[in-house]
N, C-alpha and C positions, 0 to 999 in steps of 0.2 A: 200078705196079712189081710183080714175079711175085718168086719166088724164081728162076727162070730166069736174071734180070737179076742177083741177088748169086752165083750159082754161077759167072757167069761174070763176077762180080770177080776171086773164086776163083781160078779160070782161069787169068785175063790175072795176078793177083799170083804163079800158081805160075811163071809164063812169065817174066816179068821176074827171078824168082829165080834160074832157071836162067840166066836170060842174062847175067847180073852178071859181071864181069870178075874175074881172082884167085881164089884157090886157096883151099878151103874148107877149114879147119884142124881143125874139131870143129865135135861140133852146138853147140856155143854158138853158134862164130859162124855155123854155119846160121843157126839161130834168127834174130841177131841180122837178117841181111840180112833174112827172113822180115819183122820187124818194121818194119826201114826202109823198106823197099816198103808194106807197109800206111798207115803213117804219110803217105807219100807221096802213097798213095791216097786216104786220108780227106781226105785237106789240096784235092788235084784235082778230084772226085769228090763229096761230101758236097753238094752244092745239087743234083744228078742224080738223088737218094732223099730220102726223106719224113724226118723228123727223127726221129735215131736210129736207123734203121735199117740204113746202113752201119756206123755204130759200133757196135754192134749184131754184126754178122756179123764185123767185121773180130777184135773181140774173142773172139770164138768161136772164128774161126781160128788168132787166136794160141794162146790156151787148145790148142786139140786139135794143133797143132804142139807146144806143148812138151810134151805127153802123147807124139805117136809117137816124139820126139826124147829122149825120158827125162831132163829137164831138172825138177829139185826148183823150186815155186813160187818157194821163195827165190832162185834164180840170177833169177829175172825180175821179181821187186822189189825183188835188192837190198838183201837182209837177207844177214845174216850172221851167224856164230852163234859 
């Protein structure tokens, strides 16, 4: 497995986002689709890479999605204050 091969998980996760049906309200619910796809991914995908290393990247992605989406940690685990 290369990095080549999780770039274009990447990819193919940024593709299905965009192609999602319905009207995007806020970046939360960016995020959220962001996260359902991923989830999706790992669930499909995970026996295709070495252990841990989708989840691995998928987490990463999410991480640096909710950085450019400006989303506080708490909105993504869940806390509340």
């Amino acid at each position: 497995m290369t990095i080549r091969t999780l770039a274009e998980v990447g990819a193919r996760l940024e593709e299905a986002v965009r192609g999602l049906p319905g009207e995007i309200t806020s970046n939360a619910d960016l995020y959220d689709r962001y996260e359902m796809v991923a989830i999706q991914t790992l669930d499909s995908e995970f026996m295709d890479h070495p252990p841990g290393a989708l989840e691995e990247y998928l987490a990463t992605f999410l991480q640096d999605k909710q950085a450019e989406l400006g989303l506080s940690p708490e909105f993504i685990s869940g806390e509340t204050s």
